[in-house]
Each structure stands twice: as C-alpha cells, then as structure tokens.
FIZAFI-846809 format. One line per 10 residues: number of its first residue (from 1); their letters; for each residue x, y, z of N, C-alpha, C. Coordinates in pm, whole numbers, plus 32768, in hexadecimal, padded with zeros to 4 digits. Example, Ala and Ser with C-alpha at 12.3 -4.5 7.8 and 13.67 -1.06 7.14 Angstrom:
<atoms>
1	as	8527:7DC7:830C:84CE:7E3E:830C:8528:7EB6:830C ~ 8505:7F1F:82C4:8557:7F96:82CA:850A:8003:8313
</atoms>
This chain:
<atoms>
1	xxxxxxxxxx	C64C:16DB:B334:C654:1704:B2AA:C6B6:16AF:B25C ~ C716:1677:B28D:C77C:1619:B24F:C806:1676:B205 ~ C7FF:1702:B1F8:C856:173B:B1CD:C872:17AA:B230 ~ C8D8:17A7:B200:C93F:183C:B252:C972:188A:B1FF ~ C99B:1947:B232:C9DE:197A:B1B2:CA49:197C:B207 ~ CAC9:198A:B1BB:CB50:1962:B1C9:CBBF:19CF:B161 ~ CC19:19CF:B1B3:CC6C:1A69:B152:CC86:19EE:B0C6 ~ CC95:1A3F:B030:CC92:1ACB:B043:CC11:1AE4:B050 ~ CBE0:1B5F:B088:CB64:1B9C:B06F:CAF8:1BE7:B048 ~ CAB2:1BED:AFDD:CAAB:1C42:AF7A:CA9C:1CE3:AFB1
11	xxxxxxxxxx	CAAF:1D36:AF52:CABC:1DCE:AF35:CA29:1DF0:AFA6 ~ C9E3:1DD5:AFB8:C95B:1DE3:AFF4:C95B:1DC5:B099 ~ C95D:1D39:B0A0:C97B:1D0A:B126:C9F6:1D42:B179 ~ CA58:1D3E:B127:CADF:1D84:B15B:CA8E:1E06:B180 ~ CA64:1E6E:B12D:CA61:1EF0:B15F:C9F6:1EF3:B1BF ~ C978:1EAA:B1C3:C919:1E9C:B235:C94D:1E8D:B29A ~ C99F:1E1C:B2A0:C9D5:1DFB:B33A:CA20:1E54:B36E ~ CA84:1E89:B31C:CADE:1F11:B32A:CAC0:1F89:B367 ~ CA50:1FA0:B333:C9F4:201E:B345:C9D4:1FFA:B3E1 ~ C990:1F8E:B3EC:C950:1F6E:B4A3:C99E:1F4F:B4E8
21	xxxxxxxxxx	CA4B:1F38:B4B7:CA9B:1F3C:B521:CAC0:1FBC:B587 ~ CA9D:2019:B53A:CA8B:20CA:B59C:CA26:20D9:B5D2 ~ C9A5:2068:B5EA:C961:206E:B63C:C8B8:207F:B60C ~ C85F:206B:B635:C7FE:2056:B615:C7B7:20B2:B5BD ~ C777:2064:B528:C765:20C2:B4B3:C6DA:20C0:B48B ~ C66D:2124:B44B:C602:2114:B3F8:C667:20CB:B35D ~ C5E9:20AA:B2FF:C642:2080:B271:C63F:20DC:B216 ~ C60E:216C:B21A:C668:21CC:B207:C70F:2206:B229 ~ C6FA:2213:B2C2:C798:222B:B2DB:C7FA:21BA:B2C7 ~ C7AA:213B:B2C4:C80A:20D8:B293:C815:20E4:B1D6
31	xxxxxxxxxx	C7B7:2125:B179:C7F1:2132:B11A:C868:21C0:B0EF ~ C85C:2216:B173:C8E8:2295:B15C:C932:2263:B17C ~ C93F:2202:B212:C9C0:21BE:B24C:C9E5:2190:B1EC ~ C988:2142:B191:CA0E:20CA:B131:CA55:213A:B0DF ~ C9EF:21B5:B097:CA2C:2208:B044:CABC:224B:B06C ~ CA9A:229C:B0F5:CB37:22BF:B15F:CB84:2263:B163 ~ CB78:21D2:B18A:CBF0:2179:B15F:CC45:2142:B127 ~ CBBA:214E:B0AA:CC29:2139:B022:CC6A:21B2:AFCB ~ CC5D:220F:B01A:CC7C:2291:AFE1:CC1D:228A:AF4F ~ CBB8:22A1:AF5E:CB45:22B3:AEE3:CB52:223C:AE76
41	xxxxxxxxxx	CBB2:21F5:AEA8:CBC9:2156:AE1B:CB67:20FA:AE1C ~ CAEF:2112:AE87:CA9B:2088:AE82:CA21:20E3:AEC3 ~ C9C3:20ED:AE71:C946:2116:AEA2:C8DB:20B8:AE75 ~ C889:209C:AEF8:C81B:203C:AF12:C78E:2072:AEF2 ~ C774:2062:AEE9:C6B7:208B:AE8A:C66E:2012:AF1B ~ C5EC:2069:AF0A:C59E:202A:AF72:C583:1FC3:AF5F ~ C56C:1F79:AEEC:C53B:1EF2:AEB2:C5C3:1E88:AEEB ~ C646:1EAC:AEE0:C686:1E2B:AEE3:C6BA:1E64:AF95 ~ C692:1ED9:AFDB:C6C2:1ED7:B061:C62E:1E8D:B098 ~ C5BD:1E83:B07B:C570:1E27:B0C0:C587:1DCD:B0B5
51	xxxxxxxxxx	C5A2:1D8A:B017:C5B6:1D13:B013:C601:1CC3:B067 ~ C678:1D01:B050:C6FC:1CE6:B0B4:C6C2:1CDC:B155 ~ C672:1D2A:B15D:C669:1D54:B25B:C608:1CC1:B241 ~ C5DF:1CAB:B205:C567:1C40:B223:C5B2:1BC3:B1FF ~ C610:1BA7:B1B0:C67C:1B40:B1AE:C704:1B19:B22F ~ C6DC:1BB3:B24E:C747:1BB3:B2CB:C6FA:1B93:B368 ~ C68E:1BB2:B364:C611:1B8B:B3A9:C621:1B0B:B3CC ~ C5F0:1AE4:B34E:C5CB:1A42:B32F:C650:19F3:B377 ~ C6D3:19F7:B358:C719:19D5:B35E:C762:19DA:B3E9 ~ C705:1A4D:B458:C720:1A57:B4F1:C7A5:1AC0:B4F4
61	xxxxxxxxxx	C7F1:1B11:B46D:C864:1B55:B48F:C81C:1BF7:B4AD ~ C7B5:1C15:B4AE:C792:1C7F:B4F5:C701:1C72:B522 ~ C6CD:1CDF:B565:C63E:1CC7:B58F:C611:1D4D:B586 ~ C590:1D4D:B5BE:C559:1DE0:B5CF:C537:1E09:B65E ~ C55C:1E7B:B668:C562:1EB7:B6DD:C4E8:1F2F:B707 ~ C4E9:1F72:B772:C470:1FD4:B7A2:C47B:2040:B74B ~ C458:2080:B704:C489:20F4:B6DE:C470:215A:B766 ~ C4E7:21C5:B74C:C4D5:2219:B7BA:C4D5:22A8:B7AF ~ C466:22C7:B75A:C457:2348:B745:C3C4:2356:B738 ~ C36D:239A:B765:C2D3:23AA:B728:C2D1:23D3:B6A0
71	xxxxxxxxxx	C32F:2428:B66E:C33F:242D:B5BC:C360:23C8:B571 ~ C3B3:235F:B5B4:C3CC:22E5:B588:C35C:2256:B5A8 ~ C30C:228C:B629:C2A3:2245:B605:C277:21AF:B5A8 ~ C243:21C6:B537:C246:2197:B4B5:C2B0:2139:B480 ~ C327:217C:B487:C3AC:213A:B44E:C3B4:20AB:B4B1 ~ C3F4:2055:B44E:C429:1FEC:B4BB:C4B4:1FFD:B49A ~ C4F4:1FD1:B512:C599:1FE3:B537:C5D5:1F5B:B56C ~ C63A:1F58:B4F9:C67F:1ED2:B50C:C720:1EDE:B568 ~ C751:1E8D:B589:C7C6:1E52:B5E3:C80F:1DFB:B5A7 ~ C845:1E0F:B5D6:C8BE:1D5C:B5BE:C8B0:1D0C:B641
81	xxxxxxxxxx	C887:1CA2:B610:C8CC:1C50:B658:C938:1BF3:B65C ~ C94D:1B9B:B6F9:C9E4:1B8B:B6EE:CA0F:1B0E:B672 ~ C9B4:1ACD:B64C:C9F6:1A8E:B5B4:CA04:1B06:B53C ~ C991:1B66:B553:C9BD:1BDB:B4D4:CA59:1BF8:B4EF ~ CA62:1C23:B563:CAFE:1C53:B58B:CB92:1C02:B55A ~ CB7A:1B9D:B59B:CBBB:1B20:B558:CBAF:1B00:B4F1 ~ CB63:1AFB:B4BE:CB84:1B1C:B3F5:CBC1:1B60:B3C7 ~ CB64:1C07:B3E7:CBD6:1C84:B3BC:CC7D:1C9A:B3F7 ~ CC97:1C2E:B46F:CD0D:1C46:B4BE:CD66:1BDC:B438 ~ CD33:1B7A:B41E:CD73:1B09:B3CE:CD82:1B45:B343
91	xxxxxxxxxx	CD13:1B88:B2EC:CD23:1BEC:B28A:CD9D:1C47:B2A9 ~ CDAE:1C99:B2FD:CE03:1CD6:B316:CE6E:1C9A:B30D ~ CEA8:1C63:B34B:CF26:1C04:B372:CF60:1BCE:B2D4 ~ CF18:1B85:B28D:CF06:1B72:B201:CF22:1BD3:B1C4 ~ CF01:1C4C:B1A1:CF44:1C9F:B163:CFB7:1D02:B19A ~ CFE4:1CE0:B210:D043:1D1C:B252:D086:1CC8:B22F ~ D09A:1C49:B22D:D0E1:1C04:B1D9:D124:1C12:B13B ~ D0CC:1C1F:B12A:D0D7:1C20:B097:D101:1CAA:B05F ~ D10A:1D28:B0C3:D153:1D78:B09D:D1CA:1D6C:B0BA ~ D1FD:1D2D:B138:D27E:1D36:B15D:D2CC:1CEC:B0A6
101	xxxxxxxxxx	D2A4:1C56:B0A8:D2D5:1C20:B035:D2C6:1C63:AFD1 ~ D274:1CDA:AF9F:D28F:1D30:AF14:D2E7:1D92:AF47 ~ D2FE:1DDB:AFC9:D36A:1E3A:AFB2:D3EB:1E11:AF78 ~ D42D:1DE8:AF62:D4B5:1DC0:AF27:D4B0:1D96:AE81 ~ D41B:1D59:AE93:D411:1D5F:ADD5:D3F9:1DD6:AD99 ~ D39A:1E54:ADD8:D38C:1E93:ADBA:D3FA:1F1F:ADAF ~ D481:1EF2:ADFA:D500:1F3C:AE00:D528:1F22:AD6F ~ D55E:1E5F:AD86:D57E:1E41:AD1C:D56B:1E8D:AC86 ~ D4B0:1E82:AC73:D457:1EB2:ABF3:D4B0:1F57:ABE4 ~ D4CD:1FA0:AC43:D4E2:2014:AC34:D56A:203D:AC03
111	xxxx	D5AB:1F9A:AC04:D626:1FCF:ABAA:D62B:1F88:AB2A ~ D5AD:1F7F:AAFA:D5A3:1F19:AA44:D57A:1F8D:AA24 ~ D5D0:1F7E:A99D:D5C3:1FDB:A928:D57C:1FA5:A8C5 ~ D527:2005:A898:D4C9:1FD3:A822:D506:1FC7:A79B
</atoms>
C-alpha cells in the first residue's frame, strides 16, 4: 500500500483499536467499547466504524476472526493484530507522555488569575 498509520491517531482508529484490545469484538460492541472509553465523548456511527475496520483491514492492524456464537453467526468479529497492538502500544506511550509533560502546566494554569 505504500502508507502506514502512525500516532497521533485519529478519534476513530484510536477507539477501534482500543475497544479490541479487551479482546475480540462484533462492530457493534466495538461501537459501545469506544463509547465506555471515552466516557460517552466520542461516539462512532456505523458508517465511519466500517469505514475505519476495512482501513484497518487493509492496512493488516486487525483481521477477522470465527465468530463464536450461533447468534453471532452472521456478525463478523475482528482482533488485533500484533502490528494493531504495536500501534495502539506506541499511541499509548505518546500520550502517556504527553500527560506526564502537561501535569505541571496544568498546576501551574491553576494558580493564574483571570
């Protein structure tokens, strides 16, 4: 394909991958996971969570798996794989970063007076 995605990573991909890091998802429960994660701040609509699994597809950071339910049947169920992981591990790390460096500004901010 000639491209890679690379932190940061958008609002979408971040919460997809997020969501399948607790383990193997339909793209329903991967659109509550993102909702539970972001504490209700980022909700995914079916149009841009397909868009997104079939970019993440394409791109080899997850795949599809057996589904394992006869009610689930129908559904297909995606995974991470280990470059998905390693993305979301590098995403992570990146903003674990980047909080450590705002705690002290954000002390700072708390003693400016308006």
């Amino acid at each position: 394909m000639g491209q890679e995605l690379k932190p940061p990573l958008t609002p979408a991909v971040f919460f997809t991958l997020f969501g399948l890091a607790g383990g193997d998802k339909h793209g329903y429960a991967i659109m509550q996971e993102a909702r539970s994660l972001s504490d209700g701040s980022f909700q995914m609509g079916p149009a841009t969570l397909y868009t997104t699994l079939q970019r993440l597809l394409d791109f080899g950071l997850i795949q599809e798996v057996p589904s394992s339910g006869v009610e689930d049947a129908r559904r297909r169920v995606y995974t991470l794989t280990r470059p998905g992981r390693e993305l979301l591990e590098g995403e992570l790390a990146r903003i674990e970063s980047m909080l450590r460096k705002a705690r002290p500004l954000r002390a700072r901010l708390g003693h400016v007076k308006p």
